[in-house]
N, C-alpha and C positions, 0 to 999 in steps of 0.2 A: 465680225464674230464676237458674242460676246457671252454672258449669260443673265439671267432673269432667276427670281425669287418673287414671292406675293405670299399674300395673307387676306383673307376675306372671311368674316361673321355672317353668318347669316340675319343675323340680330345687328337692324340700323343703326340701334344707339350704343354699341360694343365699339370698345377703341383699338384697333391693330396697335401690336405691340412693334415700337422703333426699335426697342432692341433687341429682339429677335428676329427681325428683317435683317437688322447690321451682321447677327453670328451667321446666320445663312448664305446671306453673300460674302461674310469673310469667307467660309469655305470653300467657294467658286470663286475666289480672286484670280487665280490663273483663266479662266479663261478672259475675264478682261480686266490685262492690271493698268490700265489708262486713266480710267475715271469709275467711280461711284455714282451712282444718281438715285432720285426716293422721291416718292409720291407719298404723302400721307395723308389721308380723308376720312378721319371719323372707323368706320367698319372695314375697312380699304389699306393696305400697303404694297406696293409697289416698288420692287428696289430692281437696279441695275448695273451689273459690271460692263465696263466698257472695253473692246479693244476697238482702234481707229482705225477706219479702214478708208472709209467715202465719209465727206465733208467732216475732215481730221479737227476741223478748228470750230465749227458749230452744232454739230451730232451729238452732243448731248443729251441725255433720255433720263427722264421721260421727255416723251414731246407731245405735244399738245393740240388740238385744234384752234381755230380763231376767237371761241369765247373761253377756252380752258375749259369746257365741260367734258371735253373726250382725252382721254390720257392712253400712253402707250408705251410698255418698256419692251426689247423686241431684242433678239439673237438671228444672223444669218444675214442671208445680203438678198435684195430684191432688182433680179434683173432688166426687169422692163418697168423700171420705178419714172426713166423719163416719159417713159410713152403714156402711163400712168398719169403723170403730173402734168402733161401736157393737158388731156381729157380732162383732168378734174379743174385745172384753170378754166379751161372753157366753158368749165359749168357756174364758175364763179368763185373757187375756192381763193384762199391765199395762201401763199407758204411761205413760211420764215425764216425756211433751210435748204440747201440743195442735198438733206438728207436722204437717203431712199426711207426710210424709217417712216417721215412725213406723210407717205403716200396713204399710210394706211388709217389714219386721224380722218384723211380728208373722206376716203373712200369708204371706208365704217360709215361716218354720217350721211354719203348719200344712199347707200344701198343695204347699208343695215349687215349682219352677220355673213351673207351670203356672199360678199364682197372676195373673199379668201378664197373664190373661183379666178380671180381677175389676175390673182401671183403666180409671178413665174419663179422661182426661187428656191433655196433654203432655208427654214425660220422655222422660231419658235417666238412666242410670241402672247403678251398679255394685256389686251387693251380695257381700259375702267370706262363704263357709259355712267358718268356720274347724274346725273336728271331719271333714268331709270333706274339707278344704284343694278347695275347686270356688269358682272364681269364675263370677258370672252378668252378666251386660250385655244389658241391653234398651232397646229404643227404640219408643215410640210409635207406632200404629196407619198414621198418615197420615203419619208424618218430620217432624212441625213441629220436634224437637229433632235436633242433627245430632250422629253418634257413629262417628270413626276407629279404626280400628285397626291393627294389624300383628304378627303373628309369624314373628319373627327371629332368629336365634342361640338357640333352645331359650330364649326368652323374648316373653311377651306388653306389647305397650303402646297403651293407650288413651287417648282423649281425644274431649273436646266438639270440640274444634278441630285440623287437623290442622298450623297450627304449633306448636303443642303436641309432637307426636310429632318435627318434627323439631328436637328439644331435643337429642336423642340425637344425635351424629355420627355412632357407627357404623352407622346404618342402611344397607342398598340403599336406593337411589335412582335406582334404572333407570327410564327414563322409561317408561309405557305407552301406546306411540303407538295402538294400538287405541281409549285413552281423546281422543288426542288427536283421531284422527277422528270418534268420534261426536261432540266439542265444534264442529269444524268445521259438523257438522248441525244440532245442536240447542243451541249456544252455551252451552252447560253440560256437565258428565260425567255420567253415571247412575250412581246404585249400583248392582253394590258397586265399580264402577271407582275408581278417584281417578285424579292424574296419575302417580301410581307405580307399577308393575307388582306391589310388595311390602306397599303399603298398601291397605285395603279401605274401605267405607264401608259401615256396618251395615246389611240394605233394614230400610226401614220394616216395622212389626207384625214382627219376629223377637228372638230372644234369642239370644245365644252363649253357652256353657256349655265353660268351661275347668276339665281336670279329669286328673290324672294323668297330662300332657303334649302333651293331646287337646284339640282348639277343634273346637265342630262348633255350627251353626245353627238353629234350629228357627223355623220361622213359627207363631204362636199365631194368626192372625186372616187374614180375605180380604175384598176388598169386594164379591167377585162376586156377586150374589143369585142363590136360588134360583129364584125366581119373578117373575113381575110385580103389578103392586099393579091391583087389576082396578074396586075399587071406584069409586064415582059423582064426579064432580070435586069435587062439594061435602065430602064426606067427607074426602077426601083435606085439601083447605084446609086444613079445621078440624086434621086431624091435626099436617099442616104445623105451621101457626102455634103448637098448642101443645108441639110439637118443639123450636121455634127458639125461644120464650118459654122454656123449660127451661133452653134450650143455653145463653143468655145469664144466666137466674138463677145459676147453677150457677159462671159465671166470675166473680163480683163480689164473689166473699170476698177481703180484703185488709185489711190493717191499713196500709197509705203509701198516697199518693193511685193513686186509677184514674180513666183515661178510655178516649177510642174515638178513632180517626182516623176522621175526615168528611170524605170528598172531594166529597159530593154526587151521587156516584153510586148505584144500587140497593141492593148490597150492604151499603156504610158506612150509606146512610143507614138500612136495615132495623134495623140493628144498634141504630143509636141511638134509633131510636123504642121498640125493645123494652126496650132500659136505660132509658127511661124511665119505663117499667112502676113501676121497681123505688126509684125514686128519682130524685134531681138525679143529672146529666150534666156530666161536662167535655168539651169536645172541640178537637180541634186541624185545622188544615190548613194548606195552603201555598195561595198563590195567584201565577200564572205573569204577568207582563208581556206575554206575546204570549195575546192573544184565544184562538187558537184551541186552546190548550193549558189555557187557564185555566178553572176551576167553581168557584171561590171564591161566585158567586154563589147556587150553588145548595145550596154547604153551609152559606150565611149564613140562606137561606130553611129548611133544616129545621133549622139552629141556633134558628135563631126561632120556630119552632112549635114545638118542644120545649122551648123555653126552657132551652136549656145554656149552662154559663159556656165559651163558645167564645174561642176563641185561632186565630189567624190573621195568618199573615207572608206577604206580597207578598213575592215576590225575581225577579230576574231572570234569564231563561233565558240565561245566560251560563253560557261553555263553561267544564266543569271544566279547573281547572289541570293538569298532569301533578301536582306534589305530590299533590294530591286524589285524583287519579285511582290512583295508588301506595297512597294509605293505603285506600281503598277495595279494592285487590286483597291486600294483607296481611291484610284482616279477612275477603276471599270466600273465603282459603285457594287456591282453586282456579282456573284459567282459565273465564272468568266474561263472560259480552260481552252481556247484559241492560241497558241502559243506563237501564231504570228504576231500576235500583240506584241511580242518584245521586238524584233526588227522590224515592226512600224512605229516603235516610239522610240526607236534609235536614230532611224530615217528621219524622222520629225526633227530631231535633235539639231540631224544636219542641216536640213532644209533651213529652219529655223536661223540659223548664224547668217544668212543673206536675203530673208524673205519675211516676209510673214502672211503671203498670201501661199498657199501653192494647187494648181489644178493637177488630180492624179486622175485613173483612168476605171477606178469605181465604178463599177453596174455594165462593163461589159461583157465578162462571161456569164451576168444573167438574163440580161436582156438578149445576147446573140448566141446563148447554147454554146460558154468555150469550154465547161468543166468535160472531163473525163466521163464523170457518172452520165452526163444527159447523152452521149454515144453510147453509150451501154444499155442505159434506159429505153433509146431509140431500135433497137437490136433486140431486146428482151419484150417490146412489146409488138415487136412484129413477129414472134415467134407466140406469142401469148395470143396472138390475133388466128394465125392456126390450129391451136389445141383447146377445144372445149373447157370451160369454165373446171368443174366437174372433175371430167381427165386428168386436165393440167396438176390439179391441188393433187393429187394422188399420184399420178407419172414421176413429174418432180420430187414429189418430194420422199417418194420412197428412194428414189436416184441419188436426190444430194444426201440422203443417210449412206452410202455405200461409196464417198468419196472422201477422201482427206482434207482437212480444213484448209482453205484458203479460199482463191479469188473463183476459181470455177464449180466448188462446191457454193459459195455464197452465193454468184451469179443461177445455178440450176435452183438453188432453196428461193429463193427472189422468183424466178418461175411459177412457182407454187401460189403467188399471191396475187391479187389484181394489182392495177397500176398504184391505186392508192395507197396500197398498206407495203406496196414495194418500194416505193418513194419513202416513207416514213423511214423505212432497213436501213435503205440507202445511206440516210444524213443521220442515221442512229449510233451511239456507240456501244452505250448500254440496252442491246433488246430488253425486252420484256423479260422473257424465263431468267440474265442473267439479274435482273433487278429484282426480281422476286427471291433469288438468292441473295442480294445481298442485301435488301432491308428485313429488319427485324421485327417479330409478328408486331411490335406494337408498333410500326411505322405502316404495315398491310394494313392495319385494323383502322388508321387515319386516313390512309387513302382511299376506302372501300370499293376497292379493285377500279380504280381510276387509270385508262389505259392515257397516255400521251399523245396517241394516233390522234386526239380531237381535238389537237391545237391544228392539226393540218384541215382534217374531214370540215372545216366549214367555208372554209376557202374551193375547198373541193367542188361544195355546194353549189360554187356560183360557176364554174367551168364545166359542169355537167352535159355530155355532149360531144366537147370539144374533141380538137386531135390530144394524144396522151401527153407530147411535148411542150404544146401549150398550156395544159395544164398545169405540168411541171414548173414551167418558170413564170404562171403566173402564182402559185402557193410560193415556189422560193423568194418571188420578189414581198410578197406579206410577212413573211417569216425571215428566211435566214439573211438577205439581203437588208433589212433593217436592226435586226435583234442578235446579229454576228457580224457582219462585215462592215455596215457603216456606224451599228454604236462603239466597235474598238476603231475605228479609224479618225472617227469624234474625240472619242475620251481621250487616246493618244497623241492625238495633234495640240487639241486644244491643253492637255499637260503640259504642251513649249510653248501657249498662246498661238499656236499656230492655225489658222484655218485654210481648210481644204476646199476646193470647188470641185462638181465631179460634172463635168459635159455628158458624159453616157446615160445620166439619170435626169436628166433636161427633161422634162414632161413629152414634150413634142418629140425626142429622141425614142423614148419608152413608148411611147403609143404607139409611132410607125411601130419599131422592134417588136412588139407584141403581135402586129398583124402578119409580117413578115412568115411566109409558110413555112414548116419544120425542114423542108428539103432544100429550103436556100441557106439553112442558118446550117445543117450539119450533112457534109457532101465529101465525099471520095475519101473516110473517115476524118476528117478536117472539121473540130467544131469552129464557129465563127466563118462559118465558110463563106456570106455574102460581104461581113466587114471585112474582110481580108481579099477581096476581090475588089471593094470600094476603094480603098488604100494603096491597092497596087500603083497608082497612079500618082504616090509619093514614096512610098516605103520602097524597099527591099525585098526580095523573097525568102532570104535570108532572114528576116527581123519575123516576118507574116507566115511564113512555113515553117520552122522550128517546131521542137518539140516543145509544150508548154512545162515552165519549172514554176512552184510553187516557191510563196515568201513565206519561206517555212525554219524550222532549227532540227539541229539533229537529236531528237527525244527522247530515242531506244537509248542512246550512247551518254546521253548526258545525266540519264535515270536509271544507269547500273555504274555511272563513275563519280563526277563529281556532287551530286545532289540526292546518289544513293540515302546517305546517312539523315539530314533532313525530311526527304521524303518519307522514311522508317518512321521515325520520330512523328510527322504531321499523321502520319495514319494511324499511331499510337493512339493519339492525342481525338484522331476523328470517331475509333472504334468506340471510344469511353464518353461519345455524346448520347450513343444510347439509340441512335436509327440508324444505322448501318452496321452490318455485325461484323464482329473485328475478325473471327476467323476467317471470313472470307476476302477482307480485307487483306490480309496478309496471305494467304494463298496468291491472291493478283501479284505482290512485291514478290514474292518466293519465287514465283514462275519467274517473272520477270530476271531478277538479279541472275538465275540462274541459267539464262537463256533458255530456259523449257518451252517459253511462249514470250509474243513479242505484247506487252498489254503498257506501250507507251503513253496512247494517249486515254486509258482509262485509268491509270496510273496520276497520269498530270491533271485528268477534272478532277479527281477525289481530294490532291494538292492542293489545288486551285480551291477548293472549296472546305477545306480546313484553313487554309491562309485567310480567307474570309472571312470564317468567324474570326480568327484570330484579332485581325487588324479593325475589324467592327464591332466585335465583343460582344456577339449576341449567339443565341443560340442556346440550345440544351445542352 
């Protein structure tokens, strides 16, 4: 795990600047404080933080081809880089390193851009073709590694991380309120938004190919499947489990120590029964003071049957400080209001004092339907499937006007809409009508009536057809499973240098899970209902039938006691930016503090997104 920085002119005879490579990657030094490394070519810079993972004592980057003409500065780790190096020796290559990194100098030269079919991995990644002066940048199937960029002034600049880019002063830095609305929704940005209208964020499974003044995108990969997996359940298991046995073989090469985060729930705990397969186990977790937050018990109970050198810190659900909270939005880069971020960079914390690799269990509530919402969603479109298009919109939703606000008025108004624009509700926090209240006309008059539904509706496009499940988790895996769950579990880890491996998001894991039919994955109200039947055969029923608890903090309670008075103050400070109007701003805190209504976590994006300008100094 490391990070990566570049600079590219479009103009041959323009000299990348050394020292602005150097402030860029000083920025990203935590993800790799091992080593530095720099490529410098005329139009061309190349820089590299290292963390050592695989070939500790010769993996230095860039690395190079057999005449130097191909260079490579690379973050992430490349699973099947033997089987790789094998092939390409037989073609004639040489290599100078038993780096996984290497593979990709050798395999660019034989097969050209297209080669980033051939990775199994996580990466991010910037290889120079100095003979065609074309720079290439890729990023990972699923977005476990995060890759900005921007082209400006007839020059390109990238990075792992986007304070990185703005090393540079002269950039634009126009805000893109469009981005700031879909964060409003879904308390994150989607790629390729960022918060700048002039900054992009690479999607996931694509490569950019810069090349004679020309940046253009190419997708190598989809997780849509063709088909459905039709065979017997039994089958299917067996296939499962020797999928996920692979997936975790496959991540355990390491020369510094590795472990797993075990929080006790399905996913961690799957993980570590399988690394047990393979060997001893380290594992880590946090455990919460308030009960009903805490599972410390249940990752001691398969700490114990596995028999891992497990590590475990009780701490207290005590509200982060602002300092905290500030150094945790410097390392999200972006407006971020997920507040599991903070007991995942607490966890990292701990992990980190025995490891510095660790496999957690990432991508399996979206890949096997374990959230709450996709049983609901399952239930509401089989009910949607009996009542006329027409009907419904009018039945509903005169109904959910004549009900008191909560879960079965939002589930009956969710009725009212097709599967698309019910999904959107769903993962929303801010709808529409309440955002129309609360940006101010000259913040309407910038977005001109720009809805957020069409960060989903184009993904939609492609699943047109399908069953309603499947479409679901294949929009969440483009969306909220890159641009929520794996860029805080990134930024977080990599804040302690710590890198995560996820088995669940294994390419070959993802693709069966995709075909996998909706009636195996959500059964007898049980989501994950066929991985919890594959597991039985290691786990517990106890660990695999549980009711599911989220890595969550207590919100309500921590934003009417101790971060009441802050959070006053930041919304003071957000209403006088001028696009979101303060009185309705403080209506949400009034309600709140006074317990009239529970508006925690629209409370904490609006926080989260003043503490942002705050600590980045930008903004109106």
């Amino acid at each position: 795990m490391c990070g990566i920085a570049g600079i590219l002119h479009d103009d041959s005879a323009a000299t990348a600047s050394p020292r602005l490579l150097g402030e860029m990657c000083d920025r990203i030094v935590h993800r790799g404080p091992d080593a530095f490394g720099q490529l410098l070519d005329g139009p061309v810079a190349l820089g590299h933080r290292r963390l050592s993972i695989i070939d500790v004592g010769g993996g230095d980057q860039p690395i190079f081809n057999e005449d130097r003409s191909i260079a490579v500065v690379f973050n992430g780790e490349i699973y099947n880089h033997k089987a790789l190096r094998q092939w390409l020796t037989g073609l004639g290559h040489h290599f100078r390193t038993s780096s996984d990194t290497e593979v990709l100098v050798h395999a660019y030269e034989h097969e050209g851009p297209e080669f980033v079919r051939r990775l199994r991995g996580m990466f991010a990644f910037a290889l120079w073709d100095a003979p065609r002066r074309r720079l290439m940048v890729a990023r990972d199937r699923l977005g476990k590694k995060p890759l900005y960029y921007t082209h400006q002034g007839a020059r390109l600049l990238f990075a792992s991380e986007l304070k990185a880019l703005l090393a540079d002063k002269s950039l634009d830095l126009a805000l893109d309120y469009e981005a700031f609305s879909d964060y409003l929704s879904f308390v994150c940005i989607i790629a390729p938004k960022t918060p700048f209208r002039q900054v992009r964020k690479l999607p996931p499974a694509h490569y950019l190919i810069a090349e004679g003044g020309h940046v253009t995108l190419h997708e190598y990969w989809d997780a849509n499947p063709n088909h459905m997996d039709v065979r017997a359940q039994r089958e299917i298991e067996e296939e499962l489990f020797h999928q996920l046995d692979d997936a975790v073989a496959c991540r355990l090469e390491s020369e510094v120590p590795l472990g797993a985060f075990l929080s006790g729930g399905v996913d961690s705990s799957a993980v570590v029964a399988l690394m047990s397969r393979h060997g001893g186990v380290r594992t880590a977790n946090i455990g919460f003071d308030v009960e009903a937050l805490d599972e410390s018990k249940y990752a001691e109970q398969v700490a114990a049957l596995f028999k891992t050198d497990h590590r475990s810190q009780r701490v207290k659900v005590d509200a982060a400080s602002e300092d905290e909270l500030e150094r945790l939005v410097w390392h999200l880069d972006e407006p971020f209001a997920d507040a599991s971020a903070i007991p995942t960079h607490r966890v990292s914390g701990v992990a980190r004092k025995s490891v510095t690799v660790a496999l957690s269990g990432d991508g399996g509530d979206e890949v096997f339907a374990g959230y709450d919402r996709y049983r609901t969603d399952l239930l509401l479109n089989t009910v949607r499937g009996l009542v006329p298009g027409p009907l419904r919109a009018r039945l509903f939703g005169e109904l959910s006007g004549h009900l008191p606000r909560g879960r079965l008025r939002t589930a009956v108004d969710d009725l009212a809409h097709d599967t698309q624009r019910a999904h959107f509700r769903s993962v929303s926090y801010f709808r529409d009508p309440e955002k129309t209240g609360l940006f101010t006309p000259e913040l309407r008059a910038l977005l001109h009536g720009y809805d957020s539904q069409g960060v989903l509706a184009g993904h939609y496009a492609r699943v047109e057809g399908r069953d309603p499940l499947a479409g679901i988790l294949y929009v969440d895996l483009k969306t909220y499973l890159p641009d929520r769950m794996l860029m805080k579990v990134d930024k977080m880890a990599m804040m302690h240098s710590l890198e995560v491996r996820s088995p669940f998001l294994d390419q070959f894991v993802v693709e069966m899970g995709l075909r996998i039919p909706a009636g195996l994955k959500i059964r007898d109200g049980q989501g994950k209902w066929i991985l919890k039947k594959t597991m039985e055969r290691m786990l517990p029923d106890e660990i695999l039938y549980r009711r599911k608890q989220g890595f969550d903090v207590p919100l309500a309670a921590w934003l009417r006691g101790p971060v009441a008075e802050p959070l006053e103050a930041a919304l003071g400070s957000l209403g006088r930016r001028g696009y979101l109007r303060a009185a309705e701003l403080t209506r949400l805190y009034d309600e709140h503090r006074t317990g009239a209504a529970d508006h925690a976590h629209k409370l904490w994006i609006l926080y989260m997104l003043e503490l942002w300008h705050r600590v980045f100094r930008v903004g109106p």
